[in-house]
N, C-alpha and C positions, 0 to 999 in steps of 0.2 A: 301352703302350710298343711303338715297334716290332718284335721281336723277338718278342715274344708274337704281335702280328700278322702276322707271317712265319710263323711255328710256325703259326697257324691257318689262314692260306690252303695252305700246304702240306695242311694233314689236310683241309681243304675238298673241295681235288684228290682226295684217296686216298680218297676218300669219295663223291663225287657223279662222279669219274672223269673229266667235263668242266665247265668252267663259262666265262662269258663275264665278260668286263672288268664287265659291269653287275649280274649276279648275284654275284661276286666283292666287289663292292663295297656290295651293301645286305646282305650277310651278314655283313661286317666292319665295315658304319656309317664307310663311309668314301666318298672320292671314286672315280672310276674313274680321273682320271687318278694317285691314287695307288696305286692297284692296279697299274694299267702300271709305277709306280716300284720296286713291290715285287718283280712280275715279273723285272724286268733286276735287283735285285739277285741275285734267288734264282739266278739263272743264273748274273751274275758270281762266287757261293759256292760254284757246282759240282752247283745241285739241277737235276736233268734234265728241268726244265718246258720246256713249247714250246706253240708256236701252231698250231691249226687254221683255215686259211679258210674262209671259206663262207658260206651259209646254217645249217647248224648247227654251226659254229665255236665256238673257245672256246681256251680252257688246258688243259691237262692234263698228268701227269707221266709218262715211260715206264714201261713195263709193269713191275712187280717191285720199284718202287720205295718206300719206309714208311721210317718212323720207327720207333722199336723202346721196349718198355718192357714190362720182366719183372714175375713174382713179382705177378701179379692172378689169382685165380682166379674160374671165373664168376661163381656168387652175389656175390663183389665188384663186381663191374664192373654186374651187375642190379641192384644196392645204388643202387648211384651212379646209375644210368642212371635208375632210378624215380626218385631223388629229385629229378633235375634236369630230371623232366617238367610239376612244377607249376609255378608262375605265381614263375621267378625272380627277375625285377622285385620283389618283394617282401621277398626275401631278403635282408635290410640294404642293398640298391642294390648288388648282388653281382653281377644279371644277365648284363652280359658274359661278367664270370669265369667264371661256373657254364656258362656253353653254351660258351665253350673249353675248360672241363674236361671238359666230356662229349665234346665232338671227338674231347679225347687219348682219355677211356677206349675208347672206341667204333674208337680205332683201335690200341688198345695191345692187343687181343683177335684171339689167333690165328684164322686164317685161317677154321677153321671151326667157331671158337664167335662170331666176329661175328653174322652174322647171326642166330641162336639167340638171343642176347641181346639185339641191338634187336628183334626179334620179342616177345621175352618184356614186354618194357618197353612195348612198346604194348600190352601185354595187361594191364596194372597201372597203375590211374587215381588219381592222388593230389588231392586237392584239387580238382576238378574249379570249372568258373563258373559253375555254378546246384546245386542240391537239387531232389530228387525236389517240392518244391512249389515249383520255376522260382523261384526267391528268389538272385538275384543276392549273392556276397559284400561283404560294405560292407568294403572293402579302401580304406585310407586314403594319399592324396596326400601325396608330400615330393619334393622337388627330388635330384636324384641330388647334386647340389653340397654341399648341406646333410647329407644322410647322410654322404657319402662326409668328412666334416669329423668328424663325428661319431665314425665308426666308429674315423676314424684317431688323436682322441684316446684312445679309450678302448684301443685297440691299444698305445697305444704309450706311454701311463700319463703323459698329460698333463692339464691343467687344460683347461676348457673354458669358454666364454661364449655363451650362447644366449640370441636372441632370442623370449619366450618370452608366448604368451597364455594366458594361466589363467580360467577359465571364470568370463567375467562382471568381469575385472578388463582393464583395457587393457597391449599386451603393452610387456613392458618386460626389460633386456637382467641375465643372472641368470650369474654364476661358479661353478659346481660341478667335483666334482670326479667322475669318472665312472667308475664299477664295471663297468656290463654294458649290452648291449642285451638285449632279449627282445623277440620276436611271439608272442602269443597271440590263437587265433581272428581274423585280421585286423588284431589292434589290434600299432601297436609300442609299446615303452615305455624310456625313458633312467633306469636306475637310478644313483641319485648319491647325493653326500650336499655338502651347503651347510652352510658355517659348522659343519661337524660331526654336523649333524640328517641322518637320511636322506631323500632324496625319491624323489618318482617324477613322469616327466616322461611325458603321452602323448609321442608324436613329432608326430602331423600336427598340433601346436601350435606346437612350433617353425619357426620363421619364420626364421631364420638359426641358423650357427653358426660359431666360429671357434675352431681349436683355440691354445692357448697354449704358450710355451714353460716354461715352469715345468711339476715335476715334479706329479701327482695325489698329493694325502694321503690315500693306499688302504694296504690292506695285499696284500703281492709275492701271494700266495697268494688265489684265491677258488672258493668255493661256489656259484654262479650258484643252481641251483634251488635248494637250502636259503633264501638270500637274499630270493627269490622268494615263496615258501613263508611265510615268515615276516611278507613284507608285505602278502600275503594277509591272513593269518590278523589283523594288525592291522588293515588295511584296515575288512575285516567284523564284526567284534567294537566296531566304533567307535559311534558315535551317529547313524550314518546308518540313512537309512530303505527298506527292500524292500517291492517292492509287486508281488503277483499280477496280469501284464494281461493279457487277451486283446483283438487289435488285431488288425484288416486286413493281412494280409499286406502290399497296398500303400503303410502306413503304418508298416509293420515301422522302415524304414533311419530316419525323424523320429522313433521311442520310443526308437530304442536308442542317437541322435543325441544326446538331450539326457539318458540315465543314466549314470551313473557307473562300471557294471559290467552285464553280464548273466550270471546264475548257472545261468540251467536254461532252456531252449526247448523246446519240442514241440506237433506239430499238435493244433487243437481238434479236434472232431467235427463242426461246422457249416463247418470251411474255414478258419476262423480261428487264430489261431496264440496260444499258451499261454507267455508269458513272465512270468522270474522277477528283477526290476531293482533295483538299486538307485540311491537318488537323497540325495545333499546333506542336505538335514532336510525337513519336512513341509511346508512350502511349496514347497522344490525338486519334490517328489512331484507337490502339487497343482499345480504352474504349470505343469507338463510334461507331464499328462493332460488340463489343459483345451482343452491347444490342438490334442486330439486329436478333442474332441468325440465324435461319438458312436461315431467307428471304433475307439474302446480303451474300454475299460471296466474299471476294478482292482475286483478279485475279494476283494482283502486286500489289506490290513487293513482292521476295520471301518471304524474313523472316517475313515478316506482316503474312503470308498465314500461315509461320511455328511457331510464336506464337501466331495464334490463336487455330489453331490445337494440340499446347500441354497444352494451357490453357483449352480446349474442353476435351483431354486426361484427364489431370489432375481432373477434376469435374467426368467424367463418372466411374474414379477409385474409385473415394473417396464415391459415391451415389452405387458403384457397390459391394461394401463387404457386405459381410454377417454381417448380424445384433448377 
């Protein structure tokens, strides 16, 4: 909305002190001639921006001038400031919002706990884009469209229709009724419940969404993590199969591509990496280790170890006769 974007070039100024129509504008993900639009409003409303010419020219607002916002004490605003240092893009498709809200905080901080505070918050690394073994997070694709659909049924306790692929079924369009989002380790997930059943929906499955005008059949009140908790603990306890692998780092993002869950990771002692998967039934298991060949190897369960080894068998015989 524009107004938020007014509010945010404003603290840009009080913040960076100068800036030009061009940086004003990839900061805001906007055009530059609308930034000149927003210029002459804020002036027409009495905010004391002006023009510098030149070579190092720009915008800027007279000396003395802020926005005001009480009742934050520091560790608050370091709260806020670390958390809005990770990879916000991620965050339900909140991005925008999250780095205008750190603006305001970042300028709601008197004069001389500013600086002290963004100081402190570069000194505190959240989430970081690699691991100490350079392992890239598998942080999953969705269209800001499609969340922002999402987020806004589940906010505002409406029915939803998602267009939706289910692993190994072609996708097809599903009405539930939506409880919560979650992100864990990378992954998001659309907790709902269809026809009364609970489900659980990845997200970078959903291929669309469109939110409905009818009310959600939820109850007013939720539990998010108990919820959560709970679909775990069913999740796991089910008929699916875990399997001990160690796999090539390089082949890490295609093991954990085709499992259903990962439960426990840690480096091997050879370089390799030590994961703990779960997969669908025992064939999901074997189909998704052979196409790993010999960069993964399952450790456990026996029989997983001994049919992959007489499926190995079986191939080296039939490539091994004489022509």
């Amino acid at each position: 909305m524009r107004a938020d974007r007014l509010i945010s070039l404003v603290l840009l100024l009080r913040r960076h002190g100068r800036l030009t129509a061009a940086a004003l504008a990839r900061e805001l993900e906007v055009s530059t001639r609308t930034v000149l639009r927003d210029i002459e409003a804020l002036s027409a409303a009495g905010v004391p921006v002006y023009a510098e010419r030149g070579r190092h020219g720009g915008f800027a607002l007279l000396p003395g001038f802020r926005t005001d916002l009480t009742g934050m004490n520091h560790d608050e605003a370091l709260a806020l400031l670390v958390a809005g240092s990770g990879r916000a893009e991620q965050v339900f498709g909140l991005g925008p919002a999250l780095a205008s809200a750190m603006r305001k905080v970042a300028d709601a901080l008197p004069e001389g706990h500013r600086d002290t505070a963004s100081d402190a918050a570069r000194r505190l690394l959240v989430d970081p884009e690699t691991d100490l073994l350079s392992r890239r997070p598998s942080g999953e694709e969705l269209t800001g469209a499609t969340m922002a659909e999402m987020r806004r049924a589940v906010l505002a306790g409406r029915r939803l229709r998602i267009h939706y692929a289910a692993t190994g079924q072609a996708p097809r369009w599903r009405t539930v009724d939506p409880i919560g989002l979650v992100i864990v380790r990378e992954r998001g997930y659309l907790l709902a419940t269809r026809s009364g059943a609970d489900r659980t929906y990845r997200l970078s499955r959903v291929l669309a969404a469109e939110e409905l005008p009818e009310p959600a059949q939820r109850p007013e009140r939720v539990d998010l993590d108990r919820i959560w908790r709970d679909r775990c603990a069913r999740f796991l306890s089910g008929d699916h199969v875990t399997a001990l692998v160690r796999v090539d780092p390089a082949r890490r993002e295609e093991l954990v591509g085709t499992a259903l869950a990962v439960r426990a990771e840690e480096p091997d002692a050879d370089g390799r990496l030590r994961l703990e998967v779960t997969y669908q039934d025992a064939r999901h298991a074997e189909w998704a280790l052979w196409q790993l060949t010999t960069d993964a190897e399952a450790l456990a369960p026996q029989w997983l170890r001994a049919s992959l080894r007489d499926r190995a068998a079986a191939m080296a015989s039939c490539y091994g006769r004489p022509s």
